[in-house]
N, C-alpha and C positions, 0 to 999 in steps of 0.2 A: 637811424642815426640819432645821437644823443647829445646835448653839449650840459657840460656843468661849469660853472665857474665859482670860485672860495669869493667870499666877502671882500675879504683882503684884494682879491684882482679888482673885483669890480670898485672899490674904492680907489685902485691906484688908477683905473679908467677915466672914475670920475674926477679926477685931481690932473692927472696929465692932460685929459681930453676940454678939460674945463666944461663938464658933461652935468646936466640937470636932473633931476627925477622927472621921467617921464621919456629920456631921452631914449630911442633904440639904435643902438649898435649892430653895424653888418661887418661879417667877418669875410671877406674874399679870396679870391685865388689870384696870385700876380705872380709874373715873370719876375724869377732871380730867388735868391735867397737860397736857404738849404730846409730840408723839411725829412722827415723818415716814412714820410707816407709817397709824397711824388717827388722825384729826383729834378730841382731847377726849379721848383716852383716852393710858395713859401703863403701863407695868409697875410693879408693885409686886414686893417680894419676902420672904418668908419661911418661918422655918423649917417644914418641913411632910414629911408621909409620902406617898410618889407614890401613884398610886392607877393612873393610866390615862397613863401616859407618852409623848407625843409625842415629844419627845426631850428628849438629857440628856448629859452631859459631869461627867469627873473632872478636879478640880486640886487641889494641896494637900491632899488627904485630905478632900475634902469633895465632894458630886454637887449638880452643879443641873439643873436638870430643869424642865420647860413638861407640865405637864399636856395631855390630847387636847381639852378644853373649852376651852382658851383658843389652840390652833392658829390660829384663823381670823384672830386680833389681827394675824399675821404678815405676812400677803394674798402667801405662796411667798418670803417673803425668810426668811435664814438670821442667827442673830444672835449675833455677836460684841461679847466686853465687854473693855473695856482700862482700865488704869489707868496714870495719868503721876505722879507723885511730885508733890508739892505742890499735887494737887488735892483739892478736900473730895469727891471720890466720883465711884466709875467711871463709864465711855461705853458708851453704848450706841451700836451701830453697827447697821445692817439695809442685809445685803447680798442681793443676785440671781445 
């Protein structure tokens, strides 16, 4: 598994999340939401300290990262997050 995020996302992290340089970001799996990879579940995200890192990426001075408990949410796709200007909050993309 692979995660990328644009500058842009991670800036709009660091501004909604009132997030620091140095700060790591964990991306979850929670009940509800809509998702194209698992049906009723959706990622959450917050700040957190890794523990068992599946994977993880730096942008802006900040790490986000997917814990190894929540790998399986992925089912082998890799996930990229982008941000467009004038939207209220990033995309999630899951690619093969």
């Amino acid at each position: 598994m692979h995660i990328s995020i644009s500058n842009d996302a991670a800036n709009w992290y660091k501004r909604e999340m009132l997030l620091n340089e140095g700060d790591q970001i964990r991306f979850f799996v929670q009940y509800g939401g809509c998702s194209t990879v698992q049906k009723g579940l959706s990622l959450g995200i917050r700040k957190d300290l890794p523990q068992h890192i599946a994977a993880s990426t730096q942008a802006e001075g900040l790490t986000f990262f997917v814990e190894a408990d929540d790998e399986w949410y992925f089912d082998g796709h890799n996930l990229s997050i982008t941000y467009t200007q004038g939207e209220e909050e990033p995309a999630f993309h899951y690619e093969k």
